[in-house]
N, CA, C and O of each residue as an XYZ file, in Angstrom:
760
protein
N      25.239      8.890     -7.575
C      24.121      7.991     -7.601
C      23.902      7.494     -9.021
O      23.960      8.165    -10.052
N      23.620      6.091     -8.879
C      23.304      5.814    -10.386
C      22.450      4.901    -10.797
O      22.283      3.793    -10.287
N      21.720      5.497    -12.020
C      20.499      4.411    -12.111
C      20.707      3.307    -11.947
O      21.774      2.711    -12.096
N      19.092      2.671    -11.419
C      19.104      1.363    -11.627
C      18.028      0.516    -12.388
O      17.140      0.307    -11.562
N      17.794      0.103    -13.232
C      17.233     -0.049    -14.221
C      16.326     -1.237    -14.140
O      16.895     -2.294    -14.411
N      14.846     -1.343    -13.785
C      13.971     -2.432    -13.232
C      13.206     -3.044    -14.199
O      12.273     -2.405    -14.685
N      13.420     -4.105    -14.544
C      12.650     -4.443    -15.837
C      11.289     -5.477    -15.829
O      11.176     -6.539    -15.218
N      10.588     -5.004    -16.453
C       9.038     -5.908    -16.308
C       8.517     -7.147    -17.022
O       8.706     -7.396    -18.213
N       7.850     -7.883    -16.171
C       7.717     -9.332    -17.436
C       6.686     -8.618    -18.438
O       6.844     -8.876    -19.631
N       5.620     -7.724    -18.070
C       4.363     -7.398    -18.709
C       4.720     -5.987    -18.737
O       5.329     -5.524    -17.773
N       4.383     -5.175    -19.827
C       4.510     -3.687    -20.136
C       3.844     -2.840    -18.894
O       2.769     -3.259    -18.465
N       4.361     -1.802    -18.362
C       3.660     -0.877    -17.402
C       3.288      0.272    -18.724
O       3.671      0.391    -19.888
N       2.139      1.161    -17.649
C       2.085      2.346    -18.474
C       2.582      3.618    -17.174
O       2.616      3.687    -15.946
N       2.897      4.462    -18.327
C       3.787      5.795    -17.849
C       2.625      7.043    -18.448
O       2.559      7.504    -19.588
N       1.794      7.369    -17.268
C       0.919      8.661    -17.727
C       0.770      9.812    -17.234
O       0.824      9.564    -16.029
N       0.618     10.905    -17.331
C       0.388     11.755    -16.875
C       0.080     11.871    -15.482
O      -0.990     11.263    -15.453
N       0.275     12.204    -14.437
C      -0.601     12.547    -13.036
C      -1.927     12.799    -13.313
O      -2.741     11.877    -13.276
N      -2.317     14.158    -13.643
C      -3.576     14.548    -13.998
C      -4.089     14.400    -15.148
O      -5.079     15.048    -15.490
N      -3.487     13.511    -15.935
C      -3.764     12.724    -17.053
C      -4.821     11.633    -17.260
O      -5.750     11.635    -18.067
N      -4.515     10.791    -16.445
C      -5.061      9.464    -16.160
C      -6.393      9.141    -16.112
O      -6.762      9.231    -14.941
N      -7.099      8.877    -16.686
C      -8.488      8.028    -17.025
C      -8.896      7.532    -16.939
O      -8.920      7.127    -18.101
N      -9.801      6.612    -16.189
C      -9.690      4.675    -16.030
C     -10.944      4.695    -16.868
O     -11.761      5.613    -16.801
N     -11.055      3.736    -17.594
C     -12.014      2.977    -17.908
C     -13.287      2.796    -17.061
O     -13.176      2.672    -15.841
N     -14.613      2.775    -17.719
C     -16.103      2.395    -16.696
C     -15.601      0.964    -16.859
O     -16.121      0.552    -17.896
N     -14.963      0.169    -16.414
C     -14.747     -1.708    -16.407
C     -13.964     -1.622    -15.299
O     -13.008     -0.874    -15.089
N     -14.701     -2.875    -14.262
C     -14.251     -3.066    -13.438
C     -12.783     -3.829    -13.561
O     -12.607     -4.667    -14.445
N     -11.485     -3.397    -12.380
C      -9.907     -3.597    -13.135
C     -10.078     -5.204    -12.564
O      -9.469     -6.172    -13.021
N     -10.843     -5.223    -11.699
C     -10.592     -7.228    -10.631
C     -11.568     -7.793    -11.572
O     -11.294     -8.992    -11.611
N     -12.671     -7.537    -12.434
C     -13.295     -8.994    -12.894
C     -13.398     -8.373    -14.380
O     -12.921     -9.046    -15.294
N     -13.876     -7.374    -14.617
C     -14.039     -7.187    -16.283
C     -15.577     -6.406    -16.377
O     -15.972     -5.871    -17.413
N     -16.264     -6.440    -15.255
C     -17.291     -6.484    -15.619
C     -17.478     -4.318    -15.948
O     -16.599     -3.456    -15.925
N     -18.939     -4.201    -16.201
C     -19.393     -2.684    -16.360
C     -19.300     -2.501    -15.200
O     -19.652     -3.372    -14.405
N     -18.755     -1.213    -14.769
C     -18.336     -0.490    -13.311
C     -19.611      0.781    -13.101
O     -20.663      0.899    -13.730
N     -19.458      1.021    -12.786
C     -20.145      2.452    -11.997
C     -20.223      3.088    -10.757
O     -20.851      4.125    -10.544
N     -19.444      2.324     -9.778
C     -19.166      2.448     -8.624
C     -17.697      3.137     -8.091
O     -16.884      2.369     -7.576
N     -17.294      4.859     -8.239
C     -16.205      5.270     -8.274
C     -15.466      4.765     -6.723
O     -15.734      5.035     -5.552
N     -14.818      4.235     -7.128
C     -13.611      4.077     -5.915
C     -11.573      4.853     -6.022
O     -10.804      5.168     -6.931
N     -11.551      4.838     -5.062
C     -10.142      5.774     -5.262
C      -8.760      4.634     -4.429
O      -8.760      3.782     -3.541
N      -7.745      5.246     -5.324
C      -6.386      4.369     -4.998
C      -5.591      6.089     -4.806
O      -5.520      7.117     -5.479
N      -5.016      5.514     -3.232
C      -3.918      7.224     -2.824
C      -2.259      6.672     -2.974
O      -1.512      5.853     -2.440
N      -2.233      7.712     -4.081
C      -0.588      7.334     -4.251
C       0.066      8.553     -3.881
O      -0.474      9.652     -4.013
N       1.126      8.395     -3.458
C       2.047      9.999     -3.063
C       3.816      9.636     -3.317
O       4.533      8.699     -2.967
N       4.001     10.626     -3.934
C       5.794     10.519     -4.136
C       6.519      9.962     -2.506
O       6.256     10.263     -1.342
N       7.335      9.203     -3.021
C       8.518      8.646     -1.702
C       9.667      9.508     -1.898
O      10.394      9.251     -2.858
N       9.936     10.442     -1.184
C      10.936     11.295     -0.941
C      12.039     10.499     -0.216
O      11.951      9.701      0.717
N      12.992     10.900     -0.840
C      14.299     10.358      0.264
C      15.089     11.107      1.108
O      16.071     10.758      1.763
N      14.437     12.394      0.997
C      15.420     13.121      2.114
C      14.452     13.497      3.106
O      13.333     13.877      2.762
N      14.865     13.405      4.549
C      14.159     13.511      5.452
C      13.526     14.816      5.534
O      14.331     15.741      5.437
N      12.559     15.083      5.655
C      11.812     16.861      5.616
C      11.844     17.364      6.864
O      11.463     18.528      6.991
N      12.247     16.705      7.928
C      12.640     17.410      9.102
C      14.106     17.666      9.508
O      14.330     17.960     10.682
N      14.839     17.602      8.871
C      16.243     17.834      8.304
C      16.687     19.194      7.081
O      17.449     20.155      6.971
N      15.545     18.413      6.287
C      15.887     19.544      5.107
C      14.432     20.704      4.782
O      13.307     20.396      4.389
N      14.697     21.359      4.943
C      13.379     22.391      4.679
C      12.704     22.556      3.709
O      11.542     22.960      3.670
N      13.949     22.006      2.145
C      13.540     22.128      0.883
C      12.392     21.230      0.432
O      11.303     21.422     -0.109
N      13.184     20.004      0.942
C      12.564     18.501      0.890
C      10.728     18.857      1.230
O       9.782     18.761      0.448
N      10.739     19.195      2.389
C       9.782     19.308      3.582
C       8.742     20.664      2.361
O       7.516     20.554      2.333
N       9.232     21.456      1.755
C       8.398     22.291      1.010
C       7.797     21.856     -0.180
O       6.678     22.131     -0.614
N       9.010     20.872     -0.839
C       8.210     20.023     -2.043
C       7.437     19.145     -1.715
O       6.485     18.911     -2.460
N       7.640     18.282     -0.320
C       6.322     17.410      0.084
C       5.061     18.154      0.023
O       4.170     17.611     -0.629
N       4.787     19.341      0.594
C       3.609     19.796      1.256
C       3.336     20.638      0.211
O       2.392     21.355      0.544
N       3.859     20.985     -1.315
C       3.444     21.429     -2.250
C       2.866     20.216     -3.654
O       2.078     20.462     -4.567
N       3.643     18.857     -3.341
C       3.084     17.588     -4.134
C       2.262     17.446     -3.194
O       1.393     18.287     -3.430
N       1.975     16.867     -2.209
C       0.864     16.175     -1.732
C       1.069     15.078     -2.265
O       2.086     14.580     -2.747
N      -0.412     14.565     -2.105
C      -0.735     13.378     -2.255
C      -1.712     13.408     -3.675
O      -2.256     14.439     -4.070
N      -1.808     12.285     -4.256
C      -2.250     11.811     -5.479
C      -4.016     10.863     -5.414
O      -3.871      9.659     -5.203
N      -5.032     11.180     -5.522
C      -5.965     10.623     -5.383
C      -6.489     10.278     -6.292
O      -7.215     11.135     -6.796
N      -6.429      8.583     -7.170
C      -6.768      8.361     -8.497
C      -8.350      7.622     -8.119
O      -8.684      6.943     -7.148
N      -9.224      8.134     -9.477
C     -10.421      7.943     -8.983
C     -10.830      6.715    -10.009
O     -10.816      6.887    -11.228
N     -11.242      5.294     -9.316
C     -11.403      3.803    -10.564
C     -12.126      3.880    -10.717
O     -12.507      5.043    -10.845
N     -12.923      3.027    -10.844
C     -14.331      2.549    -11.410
C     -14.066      0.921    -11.136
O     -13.151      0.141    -11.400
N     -15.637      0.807    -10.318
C     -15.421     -0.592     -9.755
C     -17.071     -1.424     -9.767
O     -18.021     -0.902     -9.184
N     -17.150     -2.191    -10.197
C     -18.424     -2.661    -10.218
C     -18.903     -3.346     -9.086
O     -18.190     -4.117     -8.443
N     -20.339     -3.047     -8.749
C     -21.033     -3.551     -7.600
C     -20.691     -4.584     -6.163
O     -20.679     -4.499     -4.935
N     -20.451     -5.524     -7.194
C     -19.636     -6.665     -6.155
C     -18.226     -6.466     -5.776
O     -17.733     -7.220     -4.937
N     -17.575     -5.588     -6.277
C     -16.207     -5.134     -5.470
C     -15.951     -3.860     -5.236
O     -14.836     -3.340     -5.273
N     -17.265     -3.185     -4.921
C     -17.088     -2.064     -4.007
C     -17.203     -1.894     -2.984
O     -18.395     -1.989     -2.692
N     -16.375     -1.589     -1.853
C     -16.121     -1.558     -0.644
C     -15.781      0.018     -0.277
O     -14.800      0.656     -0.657
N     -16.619      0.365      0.374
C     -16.650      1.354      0.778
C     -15.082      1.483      2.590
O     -15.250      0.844      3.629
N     -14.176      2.182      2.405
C     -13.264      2.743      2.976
C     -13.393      3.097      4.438
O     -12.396      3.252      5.143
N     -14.891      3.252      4.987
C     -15.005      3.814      6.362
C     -14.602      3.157      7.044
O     -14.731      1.967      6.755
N     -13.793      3.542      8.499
C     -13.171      3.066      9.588
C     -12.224      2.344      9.011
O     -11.694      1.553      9.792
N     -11.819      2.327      7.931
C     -10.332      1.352      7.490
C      -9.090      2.552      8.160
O      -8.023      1.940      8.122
N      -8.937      3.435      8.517
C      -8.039      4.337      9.197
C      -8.161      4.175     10.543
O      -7.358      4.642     11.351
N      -9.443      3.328     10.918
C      -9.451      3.383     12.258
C      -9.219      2.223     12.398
O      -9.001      1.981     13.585
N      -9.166      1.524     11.888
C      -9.035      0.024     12.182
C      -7.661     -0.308     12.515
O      -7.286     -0.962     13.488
N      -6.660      0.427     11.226
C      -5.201      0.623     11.473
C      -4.820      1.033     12.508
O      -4.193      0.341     13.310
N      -5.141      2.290     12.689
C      -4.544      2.875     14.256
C      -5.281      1.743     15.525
O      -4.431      1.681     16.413
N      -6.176      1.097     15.815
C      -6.707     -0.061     17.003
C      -5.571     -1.000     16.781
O      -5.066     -1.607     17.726
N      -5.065     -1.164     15.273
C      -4.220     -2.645     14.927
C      -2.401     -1.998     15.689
O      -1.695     -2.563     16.523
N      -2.198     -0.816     15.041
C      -1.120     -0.239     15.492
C      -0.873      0.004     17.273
O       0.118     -0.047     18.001
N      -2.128      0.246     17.462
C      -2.014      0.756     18.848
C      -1.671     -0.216     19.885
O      -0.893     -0.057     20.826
N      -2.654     -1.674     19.451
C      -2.660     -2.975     19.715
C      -0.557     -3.410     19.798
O       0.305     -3.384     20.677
N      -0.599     -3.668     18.697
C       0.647     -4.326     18.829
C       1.801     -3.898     19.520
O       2.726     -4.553     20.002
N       1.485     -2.128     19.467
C       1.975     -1.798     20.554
C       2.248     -2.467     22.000
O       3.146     -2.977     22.670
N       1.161     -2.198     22.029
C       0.460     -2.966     23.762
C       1.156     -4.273     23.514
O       2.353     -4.063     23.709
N       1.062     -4.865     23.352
C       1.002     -6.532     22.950
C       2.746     -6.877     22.862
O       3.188     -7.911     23.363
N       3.414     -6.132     22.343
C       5.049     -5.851     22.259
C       5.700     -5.727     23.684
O       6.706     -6.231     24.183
N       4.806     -4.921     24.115
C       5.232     -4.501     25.229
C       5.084     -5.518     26.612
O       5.930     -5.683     27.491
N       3.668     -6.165     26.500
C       3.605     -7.261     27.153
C       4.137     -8.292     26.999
O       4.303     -9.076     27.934
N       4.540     -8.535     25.733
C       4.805     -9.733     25.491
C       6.411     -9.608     25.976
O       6.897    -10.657     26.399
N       7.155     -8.589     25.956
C       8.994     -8.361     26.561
C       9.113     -8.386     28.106
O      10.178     -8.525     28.707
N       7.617     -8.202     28.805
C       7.282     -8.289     30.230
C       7.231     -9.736     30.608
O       7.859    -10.186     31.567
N       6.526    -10.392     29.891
C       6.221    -12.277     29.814
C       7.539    -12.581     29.882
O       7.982    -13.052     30.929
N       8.104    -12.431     29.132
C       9.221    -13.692     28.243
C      10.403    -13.152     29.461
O      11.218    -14.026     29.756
N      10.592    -11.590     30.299
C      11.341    -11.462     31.293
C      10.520    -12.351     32.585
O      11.137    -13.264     33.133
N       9.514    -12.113     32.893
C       8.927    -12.953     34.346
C       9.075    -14.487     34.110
O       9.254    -15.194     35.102
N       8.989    -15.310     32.324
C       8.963    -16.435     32.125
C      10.664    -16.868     32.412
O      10.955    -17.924     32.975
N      11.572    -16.006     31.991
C      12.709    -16.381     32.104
C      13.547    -16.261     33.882
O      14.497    -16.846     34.403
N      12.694    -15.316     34.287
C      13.018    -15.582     35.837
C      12.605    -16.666     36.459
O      13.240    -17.024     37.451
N      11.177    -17.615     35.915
C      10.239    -18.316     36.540
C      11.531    -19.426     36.216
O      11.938    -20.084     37.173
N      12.270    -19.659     34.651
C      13.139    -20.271     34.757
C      14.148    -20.726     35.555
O      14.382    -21.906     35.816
N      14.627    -19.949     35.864
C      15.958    -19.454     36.525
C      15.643    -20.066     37.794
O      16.143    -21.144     38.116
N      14.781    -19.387     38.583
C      14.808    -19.872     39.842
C      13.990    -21.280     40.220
O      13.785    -21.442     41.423
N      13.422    -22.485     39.160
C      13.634    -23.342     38.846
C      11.706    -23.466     39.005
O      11.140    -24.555     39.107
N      11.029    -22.231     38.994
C       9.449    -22.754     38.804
C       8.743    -22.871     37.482
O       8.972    -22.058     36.587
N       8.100    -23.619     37.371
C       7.378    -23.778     36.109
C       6.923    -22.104     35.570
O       7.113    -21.011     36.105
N       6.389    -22.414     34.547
C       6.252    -21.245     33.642
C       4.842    -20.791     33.822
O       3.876    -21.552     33.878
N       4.797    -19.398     33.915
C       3.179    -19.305     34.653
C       2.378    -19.374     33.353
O       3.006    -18.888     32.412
N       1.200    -19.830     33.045
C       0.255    -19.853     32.175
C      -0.358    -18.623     31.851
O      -0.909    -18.570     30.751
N      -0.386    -17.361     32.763
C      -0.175    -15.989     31.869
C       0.516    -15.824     30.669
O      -0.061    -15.397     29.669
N       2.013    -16.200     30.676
C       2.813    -16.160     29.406
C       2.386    -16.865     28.525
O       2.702    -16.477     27.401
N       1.500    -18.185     28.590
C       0.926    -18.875     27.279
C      -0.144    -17.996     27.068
O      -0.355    -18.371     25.915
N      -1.105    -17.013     27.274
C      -1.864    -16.297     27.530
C      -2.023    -15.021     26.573
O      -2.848    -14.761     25.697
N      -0.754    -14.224     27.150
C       0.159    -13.225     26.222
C       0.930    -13.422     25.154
O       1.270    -12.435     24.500
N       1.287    -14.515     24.829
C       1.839    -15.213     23.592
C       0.552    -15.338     22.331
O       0.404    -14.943     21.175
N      -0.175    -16.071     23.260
C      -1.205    -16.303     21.974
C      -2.041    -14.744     21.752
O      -2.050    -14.282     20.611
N      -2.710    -13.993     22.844
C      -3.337    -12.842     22.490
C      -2.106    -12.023     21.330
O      -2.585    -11.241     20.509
N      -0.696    -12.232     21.329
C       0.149    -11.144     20.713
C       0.110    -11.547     19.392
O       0.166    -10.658     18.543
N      -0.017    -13.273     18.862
C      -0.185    -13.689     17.707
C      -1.262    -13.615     17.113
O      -1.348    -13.912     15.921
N      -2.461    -13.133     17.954
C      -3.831    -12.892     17.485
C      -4.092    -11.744     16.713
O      -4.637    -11.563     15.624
N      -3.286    -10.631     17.992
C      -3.448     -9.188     17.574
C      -2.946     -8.529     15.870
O      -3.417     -7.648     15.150
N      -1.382     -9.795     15.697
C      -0.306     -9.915     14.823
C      -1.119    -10.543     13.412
O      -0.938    -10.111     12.274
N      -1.633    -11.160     13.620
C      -2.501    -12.147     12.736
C      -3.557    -11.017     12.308
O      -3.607    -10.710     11.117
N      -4.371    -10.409     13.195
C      -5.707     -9.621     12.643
C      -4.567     -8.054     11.874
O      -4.991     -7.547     10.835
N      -3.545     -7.614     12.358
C      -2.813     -6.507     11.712
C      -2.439     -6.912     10.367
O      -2.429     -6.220      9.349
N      -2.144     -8.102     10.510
C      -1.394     -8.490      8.810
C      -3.084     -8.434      7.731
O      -3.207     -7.998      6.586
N      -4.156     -9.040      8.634
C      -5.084     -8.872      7.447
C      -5.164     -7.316      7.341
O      -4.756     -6.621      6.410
N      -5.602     -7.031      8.163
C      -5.742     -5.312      7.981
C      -4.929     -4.367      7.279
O      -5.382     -3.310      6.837
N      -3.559     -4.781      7.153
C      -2.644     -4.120      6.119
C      -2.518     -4.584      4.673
O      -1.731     -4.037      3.901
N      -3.498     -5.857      4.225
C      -3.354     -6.683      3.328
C      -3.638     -5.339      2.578
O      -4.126     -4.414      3.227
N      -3.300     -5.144      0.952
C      -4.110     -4.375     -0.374
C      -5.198     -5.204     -0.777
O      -5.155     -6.395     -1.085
N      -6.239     -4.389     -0.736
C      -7.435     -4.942     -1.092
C      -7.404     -5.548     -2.482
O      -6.377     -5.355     -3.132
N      -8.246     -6.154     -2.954
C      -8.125     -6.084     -4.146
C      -7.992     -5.128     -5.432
O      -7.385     -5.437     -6.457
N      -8.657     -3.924     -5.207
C      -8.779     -2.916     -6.134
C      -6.843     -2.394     -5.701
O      -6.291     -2.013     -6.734
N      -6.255     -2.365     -4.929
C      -4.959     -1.973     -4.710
C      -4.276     -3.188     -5.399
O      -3.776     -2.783     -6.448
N      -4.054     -4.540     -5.220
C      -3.834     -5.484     -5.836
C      -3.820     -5.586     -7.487
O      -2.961     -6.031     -8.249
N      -5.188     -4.961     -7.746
C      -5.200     -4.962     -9.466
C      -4.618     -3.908    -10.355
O      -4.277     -4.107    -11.521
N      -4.515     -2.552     -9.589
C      -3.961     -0.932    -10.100
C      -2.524     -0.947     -9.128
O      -2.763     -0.962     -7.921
N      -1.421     -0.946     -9.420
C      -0.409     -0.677     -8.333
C       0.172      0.447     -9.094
O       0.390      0.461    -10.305
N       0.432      1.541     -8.103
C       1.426      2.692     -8.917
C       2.912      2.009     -8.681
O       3.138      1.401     -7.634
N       3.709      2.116     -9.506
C       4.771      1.438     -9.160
C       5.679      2.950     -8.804
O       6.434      2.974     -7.831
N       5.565      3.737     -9.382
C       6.569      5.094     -8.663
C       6.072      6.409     -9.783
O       5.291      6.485    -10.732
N       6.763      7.107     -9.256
C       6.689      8.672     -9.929
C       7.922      8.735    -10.761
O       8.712      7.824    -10.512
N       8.307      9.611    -11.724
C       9.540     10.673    -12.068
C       9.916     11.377    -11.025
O       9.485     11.342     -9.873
N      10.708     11.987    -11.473
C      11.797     12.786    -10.800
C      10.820     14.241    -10.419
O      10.677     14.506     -9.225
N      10.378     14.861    -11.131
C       9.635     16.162    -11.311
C       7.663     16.094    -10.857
O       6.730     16.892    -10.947
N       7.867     14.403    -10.278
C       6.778     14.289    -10.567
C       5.448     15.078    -11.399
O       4.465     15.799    -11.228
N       6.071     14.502    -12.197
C       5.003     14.878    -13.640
C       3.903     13.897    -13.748
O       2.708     14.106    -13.953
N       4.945     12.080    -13.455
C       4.452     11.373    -14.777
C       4.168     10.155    -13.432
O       4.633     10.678    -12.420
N       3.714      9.066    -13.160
C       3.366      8.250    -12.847
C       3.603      6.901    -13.635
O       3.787      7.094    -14.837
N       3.645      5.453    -13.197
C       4.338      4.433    -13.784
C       2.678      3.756    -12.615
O       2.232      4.075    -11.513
N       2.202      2.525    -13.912
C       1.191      1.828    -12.761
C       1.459      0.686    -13.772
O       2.181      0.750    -14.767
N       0.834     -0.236    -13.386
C       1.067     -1.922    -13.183
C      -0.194     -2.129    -13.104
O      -0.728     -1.644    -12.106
N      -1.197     -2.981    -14.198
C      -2.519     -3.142    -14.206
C      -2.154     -5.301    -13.996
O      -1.470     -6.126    -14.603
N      -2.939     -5.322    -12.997
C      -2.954     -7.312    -13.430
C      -3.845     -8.015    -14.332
O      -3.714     -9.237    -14.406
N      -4.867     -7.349    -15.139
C      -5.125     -7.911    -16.172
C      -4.628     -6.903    -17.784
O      -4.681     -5.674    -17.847
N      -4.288     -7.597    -18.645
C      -3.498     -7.534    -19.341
C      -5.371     -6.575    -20.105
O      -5.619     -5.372    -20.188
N      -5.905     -7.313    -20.340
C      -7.445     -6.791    -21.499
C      -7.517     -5.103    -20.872
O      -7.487     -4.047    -21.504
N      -7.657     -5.433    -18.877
C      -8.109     -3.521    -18.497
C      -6.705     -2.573    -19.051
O      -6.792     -1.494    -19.637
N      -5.532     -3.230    -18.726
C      -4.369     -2.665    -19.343
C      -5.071     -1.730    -20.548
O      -5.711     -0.679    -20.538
N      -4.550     -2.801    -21.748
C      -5.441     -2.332    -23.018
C      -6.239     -1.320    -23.658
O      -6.197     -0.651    -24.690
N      -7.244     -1.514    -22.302
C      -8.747     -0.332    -22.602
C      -8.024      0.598    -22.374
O      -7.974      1.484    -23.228
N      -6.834      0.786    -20.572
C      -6.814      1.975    -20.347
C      -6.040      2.425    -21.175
O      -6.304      3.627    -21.156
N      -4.934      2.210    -22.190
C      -4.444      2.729    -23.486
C      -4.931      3.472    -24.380
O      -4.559      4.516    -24.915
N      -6.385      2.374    -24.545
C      -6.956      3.259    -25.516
C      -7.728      4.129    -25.315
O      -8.045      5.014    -26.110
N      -8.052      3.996    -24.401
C      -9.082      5.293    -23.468
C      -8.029      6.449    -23.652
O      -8.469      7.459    -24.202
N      -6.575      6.457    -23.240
C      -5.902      7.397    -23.152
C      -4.536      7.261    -23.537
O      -3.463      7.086    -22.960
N      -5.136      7.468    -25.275
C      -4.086      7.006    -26.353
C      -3.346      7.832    -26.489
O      -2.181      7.500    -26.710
N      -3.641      9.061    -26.428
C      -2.448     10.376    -26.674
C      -1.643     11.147    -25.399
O      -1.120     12.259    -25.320
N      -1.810      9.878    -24.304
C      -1.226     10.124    -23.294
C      -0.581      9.284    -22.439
O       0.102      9.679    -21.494
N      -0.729      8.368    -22.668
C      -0.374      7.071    -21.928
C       0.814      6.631    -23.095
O       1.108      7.264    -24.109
N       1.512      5.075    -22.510
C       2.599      4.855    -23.282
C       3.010      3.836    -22.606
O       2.899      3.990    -21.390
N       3.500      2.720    -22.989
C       3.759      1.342    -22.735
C       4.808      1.328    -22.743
O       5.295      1.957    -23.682
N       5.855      0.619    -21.729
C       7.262      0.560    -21.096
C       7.184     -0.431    -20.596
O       6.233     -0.881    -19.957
N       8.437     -1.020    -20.885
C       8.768     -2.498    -20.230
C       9.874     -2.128    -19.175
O      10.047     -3.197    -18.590
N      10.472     -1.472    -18.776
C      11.606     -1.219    -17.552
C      11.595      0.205    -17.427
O      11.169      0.788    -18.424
N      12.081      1.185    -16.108
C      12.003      1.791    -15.606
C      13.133      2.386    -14.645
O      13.063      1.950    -13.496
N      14.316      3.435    -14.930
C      15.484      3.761    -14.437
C      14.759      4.367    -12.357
O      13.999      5.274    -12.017
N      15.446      3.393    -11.610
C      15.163      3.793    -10.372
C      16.356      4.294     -9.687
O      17.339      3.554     -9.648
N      16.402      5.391     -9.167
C      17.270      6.039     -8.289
C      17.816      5.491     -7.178
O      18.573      6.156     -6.471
């Protein structure tokens, strides 16, 4: 395997896991924050953990990563039912997949044997692009995910790599956490 080496137009920072600090400034407008909000990052393993046992022991000994922001008034959004919303959107398209491979077989028989196309299938077409349409918003990154992106871990997960979109919160969070943080323009990916 051999690196592959990803390079950035704008510097990332490389900090600590339990290092990390954010700034009281909100990361989407600039403004004074006081409103803690959280971004969940977790290592991407590549070996399947139901295959390998090892794999499967370092998952469930990393866990997951819960970084805590700071977000000011007007872009705090509180998280409830956003897990539930996913699983209705998931469950949905399910359904909707499934109907919709039922349509497009009864529409293609309606073909065949030379009758028009029943207006159920325009029916199930549009409810499946509806369902498809409300899932894509629902998976969108909010903004606070939009402005903080972890871009990946190390190897040992130690260290974390994030991607700020304004260049000024960048900055603060440097200096907030000068003897720990560290500015990198590319990043060796496995």
């Amino acid at each position: 395997m051999s690196a592959k080496k990803q390079y950035f137009d704008e510097p990332i920072v490389r900090i600590g896991i339990e290092d990390a600090r954010f700034p009281r400034i909100c990361p989407i407008c600039g403004m004074t924050a006081d409103h803690p909000a959280r971004i969940w990052a977790s290592p991407k393993e590549r070996e399947n953990p139901r295959y390998n046992q090892t794999a499967k022991a370092r998952i469930l000994s990393k866990g997951a990563k819960t970084l805590l922001v700071y977000v000011c008034e007007d872009h705090y959004q509180s998280d409830d039912g956003l897990g539930n919303s996913r699983l209705v959107c998931t469950l949905g398209n399910g359904i909707m997949i499934s109907l919709l491979v039922f349509a497009i077989l009864i529409a293609g028989s309606d073909l065949w044997s030379g009758r028009p196309i029943n207006n159920v299938f325009y029916l199930v077409v549009l409810s499946f692009l509806l369902v498809v349409g409300l899932s894509v918003f629902t998976f969108n990154p909010g903004p606070l995910a939009s402005s903080i992106k972890v871009i990946g871990f190390d190897i040992g997960f130690q260290n974390m790599w994030l991607q700020f979109k304004r260049s000024d919160y960048r900055e603060r969070f440097v200096e907030e956490n000068a003897m720990r943080a560290e500015l990198v323009s590319w990043i060796a990916k496995l």
